[in-house]
N, C-alpha and C positions, 0 to 999 in steps of 0.2 A: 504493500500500500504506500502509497507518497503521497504527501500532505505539500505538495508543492504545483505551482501553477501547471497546465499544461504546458505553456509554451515555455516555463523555467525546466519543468523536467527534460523538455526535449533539445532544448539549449547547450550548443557544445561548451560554450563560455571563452572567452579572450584567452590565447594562449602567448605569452610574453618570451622574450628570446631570453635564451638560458641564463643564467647569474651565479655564476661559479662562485663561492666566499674561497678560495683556497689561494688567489694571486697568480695560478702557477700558467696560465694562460694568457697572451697576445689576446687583448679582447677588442672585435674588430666586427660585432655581432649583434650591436643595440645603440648604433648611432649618438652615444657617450661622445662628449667632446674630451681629448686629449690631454687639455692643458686645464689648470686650476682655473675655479671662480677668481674673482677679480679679492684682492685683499682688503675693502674696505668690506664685502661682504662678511668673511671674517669678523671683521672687527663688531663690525654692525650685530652679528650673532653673539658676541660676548656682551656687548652693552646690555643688552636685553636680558639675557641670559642670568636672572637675580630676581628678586623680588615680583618684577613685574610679573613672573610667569603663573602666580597665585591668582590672577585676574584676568577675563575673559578677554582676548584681543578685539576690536575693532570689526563689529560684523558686517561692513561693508571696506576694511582696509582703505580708509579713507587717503590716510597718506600717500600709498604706492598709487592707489586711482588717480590723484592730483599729478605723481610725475610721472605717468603713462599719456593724463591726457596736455601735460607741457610737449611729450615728447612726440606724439601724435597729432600736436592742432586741434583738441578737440575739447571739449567740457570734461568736467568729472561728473558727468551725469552720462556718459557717451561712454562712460567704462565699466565694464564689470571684470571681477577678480574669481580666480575659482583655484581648486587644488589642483593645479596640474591643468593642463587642456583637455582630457579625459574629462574630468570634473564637468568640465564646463560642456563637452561633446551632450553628456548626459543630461543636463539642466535643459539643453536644445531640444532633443529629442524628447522628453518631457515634456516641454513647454510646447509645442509644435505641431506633435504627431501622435493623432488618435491610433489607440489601437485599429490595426485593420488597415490602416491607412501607411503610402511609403515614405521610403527615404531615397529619394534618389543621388547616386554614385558614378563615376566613371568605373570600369573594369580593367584591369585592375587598380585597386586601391589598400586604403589602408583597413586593415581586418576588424578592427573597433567599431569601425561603421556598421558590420551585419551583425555584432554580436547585442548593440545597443537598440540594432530594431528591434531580433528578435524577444528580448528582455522585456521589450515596450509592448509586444505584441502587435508590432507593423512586421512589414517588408521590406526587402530590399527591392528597389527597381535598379538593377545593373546594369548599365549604356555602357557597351564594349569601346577602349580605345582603339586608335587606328595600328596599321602593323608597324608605323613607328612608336606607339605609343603615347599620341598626342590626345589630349583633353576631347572627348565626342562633342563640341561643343554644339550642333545642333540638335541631339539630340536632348540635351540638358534643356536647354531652353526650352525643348517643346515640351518637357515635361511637368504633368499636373500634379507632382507630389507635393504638398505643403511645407516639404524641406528638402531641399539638394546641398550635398557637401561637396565640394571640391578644394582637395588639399593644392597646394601652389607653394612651393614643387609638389608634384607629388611622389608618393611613397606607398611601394618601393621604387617608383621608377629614375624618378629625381626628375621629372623632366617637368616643367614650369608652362602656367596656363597664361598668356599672354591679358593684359589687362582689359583691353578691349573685347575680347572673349568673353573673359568671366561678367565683362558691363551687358555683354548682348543676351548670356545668361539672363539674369538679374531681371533686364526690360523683356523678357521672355516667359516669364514665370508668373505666375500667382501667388507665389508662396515666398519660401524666405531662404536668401541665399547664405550659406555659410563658409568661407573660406579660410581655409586650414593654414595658418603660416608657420606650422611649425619650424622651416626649413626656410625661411624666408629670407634672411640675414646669411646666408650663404649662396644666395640669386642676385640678379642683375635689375631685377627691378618687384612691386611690389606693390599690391592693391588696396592698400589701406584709405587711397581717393575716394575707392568708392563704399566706403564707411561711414564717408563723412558730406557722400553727393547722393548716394540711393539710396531710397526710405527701407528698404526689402534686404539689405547687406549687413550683414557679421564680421569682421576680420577678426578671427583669433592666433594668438602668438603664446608660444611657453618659453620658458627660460632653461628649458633640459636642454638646448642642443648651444646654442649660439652661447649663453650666458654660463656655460658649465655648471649647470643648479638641478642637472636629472635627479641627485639625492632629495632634493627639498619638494619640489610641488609648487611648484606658480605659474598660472597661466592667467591670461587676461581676455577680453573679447570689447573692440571697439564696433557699436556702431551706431543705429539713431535709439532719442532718448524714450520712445515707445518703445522699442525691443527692448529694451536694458531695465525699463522699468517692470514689465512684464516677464523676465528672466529674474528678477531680483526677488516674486515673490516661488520661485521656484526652488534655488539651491536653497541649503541646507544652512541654519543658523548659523552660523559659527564654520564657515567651509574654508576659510583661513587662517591659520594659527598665527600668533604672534612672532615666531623664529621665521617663517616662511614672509612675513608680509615687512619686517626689518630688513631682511635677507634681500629680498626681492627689490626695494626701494634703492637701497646700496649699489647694488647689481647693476640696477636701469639709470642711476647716477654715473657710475662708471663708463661710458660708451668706449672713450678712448681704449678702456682694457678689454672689451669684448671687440670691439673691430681690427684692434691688433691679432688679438686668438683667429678670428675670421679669417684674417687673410693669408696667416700659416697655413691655416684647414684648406683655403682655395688653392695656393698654389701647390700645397702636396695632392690637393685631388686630379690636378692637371699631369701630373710625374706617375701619380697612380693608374690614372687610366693610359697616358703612352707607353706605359711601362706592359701593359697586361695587352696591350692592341701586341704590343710587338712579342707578347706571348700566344701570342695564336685568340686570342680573349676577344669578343663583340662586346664593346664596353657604350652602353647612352652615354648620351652626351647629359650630363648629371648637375646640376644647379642648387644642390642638397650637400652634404657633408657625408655623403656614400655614394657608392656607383654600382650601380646594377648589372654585370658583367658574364658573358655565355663561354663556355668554354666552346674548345673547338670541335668536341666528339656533343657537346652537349648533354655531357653526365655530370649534372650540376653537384647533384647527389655525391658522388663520387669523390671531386673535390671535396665539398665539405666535410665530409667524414674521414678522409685524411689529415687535411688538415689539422681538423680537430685532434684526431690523432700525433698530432706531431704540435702542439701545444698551441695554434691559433684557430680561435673560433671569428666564423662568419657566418651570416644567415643565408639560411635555405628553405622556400618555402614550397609544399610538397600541393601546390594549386595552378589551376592549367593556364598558361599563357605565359609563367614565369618559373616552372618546373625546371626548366632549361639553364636556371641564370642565378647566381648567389647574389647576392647583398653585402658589401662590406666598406662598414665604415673607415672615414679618413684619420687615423691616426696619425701619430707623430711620426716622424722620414728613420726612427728606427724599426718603429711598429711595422710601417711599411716594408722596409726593407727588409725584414723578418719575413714577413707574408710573400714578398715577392722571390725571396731567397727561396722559399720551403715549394712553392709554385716550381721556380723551375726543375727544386728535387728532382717535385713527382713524374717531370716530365721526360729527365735525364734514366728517372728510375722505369 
């Protein structure tokens, strides 16, 4: 007997890339950024770090909201704060999407998307990309689902929905568009315009990739003050803790120290992927802090459990269209050079 929903029982649930606690592994397998938070962050977590923590933080993080919307052009009525971008994914889909009703996605995409319908008791509607893998962008716009996400880059592919696109989305739609920046701060350009120009748009941003803060949880979502006040009575009281929303303020002060980290991650992603073309490797062309890369027999599988085997992990996702192709993030030029070392082992082997 189960005493749980249908649609909970039948729910495979989000399955997260592995998390070894042991160190003894090249981790190049959960798009972790490389290099340390910025140090004021640090510091910012010990001030805090005392007395205060006997009292409820800030149930709308007023603070960090104020230097999201300096940093964005926008109100602090134009921001919402959540744990993590997850967090905030689910406040959407809550707020949004009747059971029964979809979510519309590009295929592929990021795997959070199906597991938060089905939770919801919606659907996914899946509009397949093209064989390069580019955004279905008419097919999004023509869709009736009351929420479309679309990550920019997206993930796993890394490859980026151009702004005009996601605008034609947007004036396309009924519904409310939501765009995923997690990876955005490692691209060329970036739609938070239309956050701040169409009534129907979301940009959401986390601090786990660009601002090295995956341990903490902060994610934020700009867009008009209808949507944000209607999302506000959704999450969860208290869905920011006090460490995380110090942390987070520090962080998004610091630009200098996260756009330096940024541009290490870019130009190693540039050495990474000529590096793997000239290993026999189909590598996209990647706008994110991993690349999405085919070997040449196309036993992606294969790779990755060598690999693994031989002390660096990278993702491999066992679903069709990118069964072919691992995922592996941009680490530092030893990380790489490790990764690209053990590659040509296997090849020599």
């Amino acid at each position: 007997m189960s005493y749980f929903r249908k649609n909970i029982e039948a729910a495979q649930g989000y399955t997260p890339g592995e998390q070894p606690q042991d160190g003894s592994y090249v981790k190049l397998n959960t798009n972790e950024n490389p290099y340390p938070p910025s140090p004021k962050v640090v510091e910012a977590i010990r001030r805090a770090a005392g007395d205060r923590l006997r009292k409820y933080p800030d149930p709308v993080a007023n603070e960090a909201r104020e230097t999201i919307a300096a940093l964005f052009d926008v109100g602090r009525e134009n921001v919402l704060c959540g744990n993590g971008s997850d967090d905030l994914l689910s406040i959407a889909v809550r707020a949004f999407v009747d059971p029964g009703q979809a979510i519309a996605t590009p295929d592929p995409t990021y795997s959070l998307y199906e597991t938060l319908a089905r939770l919801q008791d919606a659907r996914l509607e899946e509009h397949p990309s093209g064989d390069d893998f580019a955004a279905p962008v008419g097919a999004l716009a023509g869709s009736s689902a009351p929420l479309v996400i679309a990550a920019n880059p997206n993930a796993p592919t890394g490859v980026p929905v151009a702004t005009a696109d996601l605008q034609r989305i947007a004036r396309g739609i009924k519904g409310v568009l939501l765009v995923d920046e997690a990876y955005v701060d490692f691209a060329d350009a970036d739609a938070m315009e239309l956050a701040r120009g169409e009534p129907n748009v979301l940009v959401m941003r986390t601090l786990s990739k660009s601002y090295s803060l995956a341990g903490l949880r902060f994610g934020f979502m700009v867009g008009p003050r209808e949507l944000i006040d209607g999302l506000m009575k959704v999450k969860d009281s208290y869905n920011c803790d006090l460490l995380s929303i110090v942390a987070a303020q520090a962080a998004l002060e610091d630009q200098q120290w996260m756009r330096a980290n940024v541009g290490k991650i870019r130009s190693e992603r540039s050495r990474l992927t000529e590096a793997l073309r000239g290993l026999g490797f189909t590598v996209l062309e990647s706008q994110a802090n991993f690349v999405l890369a085919r070997p040449a027999d196309g036993d992606a599988r294969h790779i990755y459990e060598q690999l693994k085997a031989r002390g660096v992990l990278v993702r491999y996702f066992n679903r069709p269209r990118i069964d072919q192709f691992v995922r592996i993030t941009v680490g530092t030029p030893d990380e790489v050079g490790r990764l690209l070392q053990e590659i040509e082992r296997l090849g020599s082997g």
